[in-house]
C-alpha atoms as a printed R data frame, in Angstrom:
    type eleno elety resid chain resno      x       y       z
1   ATOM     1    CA   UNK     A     1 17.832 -32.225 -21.215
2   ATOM     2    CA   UNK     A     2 20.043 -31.616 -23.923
3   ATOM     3    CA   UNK     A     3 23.530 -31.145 -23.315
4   ATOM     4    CA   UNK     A     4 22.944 -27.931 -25.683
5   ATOM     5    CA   UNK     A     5 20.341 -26.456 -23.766
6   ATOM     6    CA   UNK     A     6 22.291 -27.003 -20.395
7   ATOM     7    CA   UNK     A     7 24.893 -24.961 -22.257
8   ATOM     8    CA   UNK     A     8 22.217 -22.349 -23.124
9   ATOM     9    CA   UNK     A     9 20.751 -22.200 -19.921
10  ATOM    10    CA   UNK     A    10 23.841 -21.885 -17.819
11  ATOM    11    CA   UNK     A    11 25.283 -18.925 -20.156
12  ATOM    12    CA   UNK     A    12 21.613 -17.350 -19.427
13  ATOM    13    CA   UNK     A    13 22.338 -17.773 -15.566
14  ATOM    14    CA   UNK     A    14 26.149 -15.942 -16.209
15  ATOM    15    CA   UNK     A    15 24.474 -13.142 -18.048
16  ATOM    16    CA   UNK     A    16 21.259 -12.950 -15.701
17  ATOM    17    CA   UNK     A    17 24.249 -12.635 -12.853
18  ATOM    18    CA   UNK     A    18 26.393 -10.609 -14.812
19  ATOM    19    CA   UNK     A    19 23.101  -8.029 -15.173
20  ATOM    20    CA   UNK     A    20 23.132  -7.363 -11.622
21  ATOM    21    CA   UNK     A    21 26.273  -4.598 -12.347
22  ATOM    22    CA   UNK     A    22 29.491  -4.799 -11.418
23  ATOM    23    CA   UNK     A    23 29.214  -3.535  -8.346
24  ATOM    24    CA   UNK     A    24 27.365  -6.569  -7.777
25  ATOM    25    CA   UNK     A    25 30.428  -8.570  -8.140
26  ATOM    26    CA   UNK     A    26 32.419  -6.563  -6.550
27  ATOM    27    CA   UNK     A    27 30.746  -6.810  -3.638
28  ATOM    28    CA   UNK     A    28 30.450 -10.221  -3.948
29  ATOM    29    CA   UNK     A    29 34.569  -9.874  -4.176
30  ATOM    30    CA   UNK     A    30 35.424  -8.115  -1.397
31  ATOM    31    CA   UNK     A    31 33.710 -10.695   0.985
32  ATOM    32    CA   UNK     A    32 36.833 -13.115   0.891
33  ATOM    33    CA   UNK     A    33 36.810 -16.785   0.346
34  ATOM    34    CA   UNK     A    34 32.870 -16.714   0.082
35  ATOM    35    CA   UNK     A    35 32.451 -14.518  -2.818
36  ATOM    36    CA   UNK     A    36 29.331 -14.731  -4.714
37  ATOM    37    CA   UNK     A    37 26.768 -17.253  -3.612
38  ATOM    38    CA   UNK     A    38 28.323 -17.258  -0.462
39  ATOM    39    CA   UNK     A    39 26.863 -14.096   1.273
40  ATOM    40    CA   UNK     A    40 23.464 -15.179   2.355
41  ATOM    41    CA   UNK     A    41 25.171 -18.269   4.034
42  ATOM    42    CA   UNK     A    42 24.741 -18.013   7.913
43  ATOM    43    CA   UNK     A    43 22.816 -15.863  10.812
44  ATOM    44    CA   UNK     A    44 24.452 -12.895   9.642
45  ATOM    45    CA   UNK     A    45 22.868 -12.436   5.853
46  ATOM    46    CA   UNK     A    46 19.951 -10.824   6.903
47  ATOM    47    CA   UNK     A    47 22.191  -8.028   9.226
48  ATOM    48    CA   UNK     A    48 24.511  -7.255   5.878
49  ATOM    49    CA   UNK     A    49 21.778  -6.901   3.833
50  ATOM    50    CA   UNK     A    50 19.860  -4.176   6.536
51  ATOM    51    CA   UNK     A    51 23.511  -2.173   6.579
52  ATOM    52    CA   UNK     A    52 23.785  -2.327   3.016
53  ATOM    53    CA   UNK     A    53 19.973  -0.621   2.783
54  ATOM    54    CA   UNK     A    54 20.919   1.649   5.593
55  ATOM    55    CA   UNK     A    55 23.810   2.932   4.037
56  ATOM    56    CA   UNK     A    56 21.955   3.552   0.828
57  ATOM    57    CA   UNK     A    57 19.595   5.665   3.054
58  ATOM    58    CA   UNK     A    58 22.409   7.477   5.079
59  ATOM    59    CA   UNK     A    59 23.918   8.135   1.455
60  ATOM    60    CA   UNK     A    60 20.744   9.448   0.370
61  ATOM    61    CA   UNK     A    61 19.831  11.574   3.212
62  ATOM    62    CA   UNK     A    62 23.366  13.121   2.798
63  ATOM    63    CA   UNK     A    63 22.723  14.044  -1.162
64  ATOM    64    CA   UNK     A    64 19.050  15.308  -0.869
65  ATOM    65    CA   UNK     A    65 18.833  17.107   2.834
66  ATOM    66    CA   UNK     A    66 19.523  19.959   1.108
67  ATOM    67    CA   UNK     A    67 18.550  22.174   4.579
68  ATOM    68    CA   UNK     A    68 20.842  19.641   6.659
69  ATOM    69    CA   UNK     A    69 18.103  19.060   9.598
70  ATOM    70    CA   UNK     A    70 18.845  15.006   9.287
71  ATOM    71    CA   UNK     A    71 15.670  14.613   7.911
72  ATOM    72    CA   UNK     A    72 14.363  13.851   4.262
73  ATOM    73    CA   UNK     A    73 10.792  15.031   3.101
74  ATOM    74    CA   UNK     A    74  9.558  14.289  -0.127
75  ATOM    75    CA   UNK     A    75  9.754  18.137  -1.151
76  ATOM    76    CA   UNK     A    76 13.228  17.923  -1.006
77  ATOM    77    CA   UNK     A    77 13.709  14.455  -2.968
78  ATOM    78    CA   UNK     A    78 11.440  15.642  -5.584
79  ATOM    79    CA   UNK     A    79 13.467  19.268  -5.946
80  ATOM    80    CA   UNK     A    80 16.727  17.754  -5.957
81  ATOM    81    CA   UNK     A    81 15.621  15.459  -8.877
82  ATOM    82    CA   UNK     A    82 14.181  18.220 -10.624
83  ATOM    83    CA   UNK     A    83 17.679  19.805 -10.761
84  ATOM    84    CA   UNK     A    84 19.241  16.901 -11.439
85  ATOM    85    CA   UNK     A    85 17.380  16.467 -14.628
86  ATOM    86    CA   UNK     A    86 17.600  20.088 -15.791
87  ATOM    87    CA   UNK     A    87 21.489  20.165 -15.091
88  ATOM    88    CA   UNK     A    88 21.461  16.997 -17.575
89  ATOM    89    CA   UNK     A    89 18.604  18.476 -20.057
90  ATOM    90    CA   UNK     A    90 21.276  19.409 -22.922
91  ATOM    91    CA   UNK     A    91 17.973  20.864 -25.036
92  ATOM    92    CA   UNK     A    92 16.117  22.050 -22.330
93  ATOM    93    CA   UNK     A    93 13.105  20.326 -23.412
94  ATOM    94    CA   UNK     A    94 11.624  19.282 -20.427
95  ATOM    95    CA   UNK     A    95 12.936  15.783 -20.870
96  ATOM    96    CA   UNK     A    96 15.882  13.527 -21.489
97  ATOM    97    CA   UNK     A    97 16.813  11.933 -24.340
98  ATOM    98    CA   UNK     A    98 18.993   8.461 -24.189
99  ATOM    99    CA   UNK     A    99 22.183   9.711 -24.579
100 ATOM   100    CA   UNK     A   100 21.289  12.793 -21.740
101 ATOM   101    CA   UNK     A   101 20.209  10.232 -19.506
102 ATOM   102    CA   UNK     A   102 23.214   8.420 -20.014
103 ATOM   103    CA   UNK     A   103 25.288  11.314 -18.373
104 ATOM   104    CA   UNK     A   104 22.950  11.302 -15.790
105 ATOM   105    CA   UNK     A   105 23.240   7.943 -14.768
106 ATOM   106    CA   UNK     A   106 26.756   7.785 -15.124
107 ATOM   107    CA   UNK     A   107 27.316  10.960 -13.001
108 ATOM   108    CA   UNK     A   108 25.150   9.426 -10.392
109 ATOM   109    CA   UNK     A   109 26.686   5.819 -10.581
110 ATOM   110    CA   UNK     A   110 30.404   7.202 -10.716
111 ATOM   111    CA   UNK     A   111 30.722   6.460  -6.772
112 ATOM   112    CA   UNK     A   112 29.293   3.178  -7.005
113 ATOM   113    CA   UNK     A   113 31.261   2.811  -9.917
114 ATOM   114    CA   UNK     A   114 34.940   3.329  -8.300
115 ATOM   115    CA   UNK     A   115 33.779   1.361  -4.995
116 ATOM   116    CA   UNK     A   116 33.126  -1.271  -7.515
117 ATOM   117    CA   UNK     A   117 35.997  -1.332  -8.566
118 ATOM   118    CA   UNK     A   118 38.053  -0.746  -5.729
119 ATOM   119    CA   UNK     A   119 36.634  -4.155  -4.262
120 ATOM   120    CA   UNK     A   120 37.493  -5.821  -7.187
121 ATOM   121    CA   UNK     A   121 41.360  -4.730  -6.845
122 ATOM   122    CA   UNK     A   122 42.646  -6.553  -3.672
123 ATOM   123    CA   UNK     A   123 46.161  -5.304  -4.471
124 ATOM   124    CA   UNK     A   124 45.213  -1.595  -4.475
125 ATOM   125    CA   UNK     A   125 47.206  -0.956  -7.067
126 ATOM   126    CA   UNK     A   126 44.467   0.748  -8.986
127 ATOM   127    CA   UNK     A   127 44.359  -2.086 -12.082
128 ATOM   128    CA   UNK     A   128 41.915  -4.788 -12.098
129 ATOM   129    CA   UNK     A   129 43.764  -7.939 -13.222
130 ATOM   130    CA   UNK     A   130 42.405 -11.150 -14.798
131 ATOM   131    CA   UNK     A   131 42.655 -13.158 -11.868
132 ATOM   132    CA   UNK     A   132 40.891 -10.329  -9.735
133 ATOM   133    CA   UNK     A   133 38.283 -10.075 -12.090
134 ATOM   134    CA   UNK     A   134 37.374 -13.920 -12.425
135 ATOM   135    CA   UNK     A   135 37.825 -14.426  -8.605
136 ATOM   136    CA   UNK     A   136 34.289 -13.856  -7.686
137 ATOM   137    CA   UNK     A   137 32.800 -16.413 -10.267
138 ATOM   138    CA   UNK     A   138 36.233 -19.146  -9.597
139 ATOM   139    CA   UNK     A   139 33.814 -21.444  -8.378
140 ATOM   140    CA   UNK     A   140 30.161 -20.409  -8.709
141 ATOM   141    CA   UNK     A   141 29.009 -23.108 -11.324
142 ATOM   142    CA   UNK     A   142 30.450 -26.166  -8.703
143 ATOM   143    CA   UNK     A   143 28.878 -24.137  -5.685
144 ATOM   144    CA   UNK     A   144 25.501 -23.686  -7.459
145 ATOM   145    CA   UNK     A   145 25.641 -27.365  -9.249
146 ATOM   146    CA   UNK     A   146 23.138 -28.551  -6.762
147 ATOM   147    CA   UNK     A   147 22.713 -31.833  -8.423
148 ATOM   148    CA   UNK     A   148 26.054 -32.627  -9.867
149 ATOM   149    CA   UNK     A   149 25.998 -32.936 -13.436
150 ATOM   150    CA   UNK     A   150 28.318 -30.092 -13.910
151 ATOM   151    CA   UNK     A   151 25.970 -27.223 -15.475
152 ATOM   152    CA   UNK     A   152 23.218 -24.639 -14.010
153 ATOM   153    CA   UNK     A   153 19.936 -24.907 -15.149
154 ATOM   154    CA   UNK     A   154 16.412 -24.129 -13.629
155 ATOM   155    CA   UNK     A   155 16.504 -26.766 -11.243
156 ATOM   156    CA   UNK     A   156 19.930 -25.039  -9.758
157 ATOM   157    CA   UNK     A   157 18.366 -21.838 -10.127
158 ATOM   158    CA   UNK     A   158 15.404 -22.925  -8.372
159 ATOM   159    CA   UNK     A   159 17.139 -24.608  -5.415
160 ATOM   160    CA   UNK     A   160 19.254 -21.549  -5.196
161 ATOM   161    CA   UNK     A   161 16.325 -19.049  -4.621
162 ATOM   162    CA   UNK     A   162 14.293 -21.503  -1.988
163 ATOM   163    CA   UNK     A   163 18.004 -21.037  -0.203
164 ATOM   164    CA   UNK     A   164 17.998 -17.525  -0.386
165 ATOM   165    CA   UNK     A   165 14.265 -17.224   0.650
166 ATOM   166    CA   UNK     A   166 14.448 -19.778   3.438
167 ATOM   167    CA   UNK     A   167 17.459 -17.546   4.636
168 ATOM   168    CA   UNK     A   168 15.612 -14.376   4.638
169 ATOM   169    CA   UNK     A   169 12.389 -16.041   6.237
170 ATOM   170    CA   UNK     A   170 14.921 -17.037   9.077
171 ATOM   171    CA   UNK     A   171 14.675 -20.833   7.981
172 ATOM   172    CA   UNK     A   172 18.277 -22.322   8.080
173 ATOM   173    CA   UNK     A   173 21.736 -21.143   6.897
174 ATOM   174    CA   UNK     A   174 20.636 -19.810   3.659
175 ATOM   175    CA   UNK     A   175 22.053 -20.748  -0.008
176 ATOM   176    CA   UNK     A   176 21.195 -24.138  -1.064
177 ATOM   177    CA   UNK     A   177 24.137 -25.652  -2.069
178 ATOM   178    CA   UNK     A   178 25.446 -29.154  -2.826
179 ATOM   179    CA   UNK     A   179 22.606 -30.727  -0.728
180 ATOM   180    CA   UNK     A   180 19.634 -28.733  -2.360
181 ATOM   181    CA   UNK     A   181 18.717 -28.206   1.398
182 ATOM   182    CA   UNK     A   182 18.076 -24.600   3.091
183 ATOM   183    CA   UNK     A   183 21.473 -24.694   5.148
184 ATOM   184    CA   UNK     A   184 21.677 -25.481   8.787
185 ATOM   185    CA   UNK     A   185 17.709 -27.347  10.025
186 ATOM   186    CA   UNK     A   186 16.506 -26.118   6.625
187 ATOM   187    CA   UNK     A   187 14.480 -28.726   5.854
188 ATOM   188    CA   UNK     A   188 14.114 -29.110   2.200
189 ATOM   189    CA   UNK     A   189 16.245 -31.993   1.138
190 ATOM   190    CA   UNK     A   190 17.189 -32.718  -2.381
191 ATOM   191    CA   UNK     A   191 14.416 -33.518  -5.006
192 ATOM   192    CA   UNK     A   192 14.374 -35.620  -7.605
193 ATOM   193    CA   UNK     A   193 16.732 -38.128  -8.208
């Protein structure tokens, strides 16, 4: 492969990563020397990523309950969204445009938002500095580089999701990493060359 192409392919997998929001990275932050790539490692993956939907669902039962019996029908979910788009419906048209959705989604992401970034600033001192910002990528192309040659491409990227999988199938430790293998009794060992 072309050292080009490695380039392109590895800025694709920053991007792709970068996608995921940045309360993707700072979540991937605020797990300590692990950071991103590092969170499906171990018996424990599969538990943070069940309290991370349960939370979502406690969050949600605690913005559309609207008659507080701890319990969420679909009559209430569909009402609450109803007024959620007519309180953002500038035109009252029925329907929002781009830049009313916008408002919408930034209303509703706001929370998300400020945790975000609240993960991302370790000192608390309510800035995000350089350092705090790069910290969660410091090392991810050298973790990820499952064959060495110093760039993520599909190969990486492929390795990388048979890691995650494995880990969420209960096979091994979870992210492939230097080996190519799934972790702890994994069993996939590095292809190739």
């Amino acid at each position: 492969m072309r050292k080009g192409t490695k380039i392109a392919l590895a800025a694709g997998a920053l991007i792709l990563a970068g996608a995921a929001g940045i309360s993707s990275l700072a979540i991937a932050g605020s797990r300590g020397a692990g950071g991103w790539g590092h969170h499906g490692q171990g018996h424990h993956s599969g538990m943070r990523h069940g309290m991370r939907h349960g939370m979502r669902g406690h969050r949600m039962l605690e913005r559309f309950d609207t008659n507080k019996d701890s319990k969420l029908t679909q009559e209430e979910l569909d009402d609450a969204r109803k007024k959620l788009l007519a309180s953002h419906d500038g035109d009252k048209d029925g329907k929002l445009t781009l830049a009313e959705f916008e408002k919408l989604w930034l209303e509703v992401k706001r929370r998300q938002m400020v945790r975000g970034f609240q993960r991302l600033d370790h000192n608390g001192d309510a800035s995000v500095t350089l350092d705090e910002f790069l910290k969660p990528f410091a090392d991810l192309v050298a973790r990820m580089d499952s064959n060495d040659d110093g760039v993520l491409d599909r190969e990486d990227h492929r390795r990388h999701m048979r890691g995650k999988m494995g880990s969420m199938m209960g096979h091994g430790g979870g992210m492939l990493g230097k080996g190519g293998g799934m972790g702890q009794g994994g069993g996939m060992g590095k292809r190739g060359g």
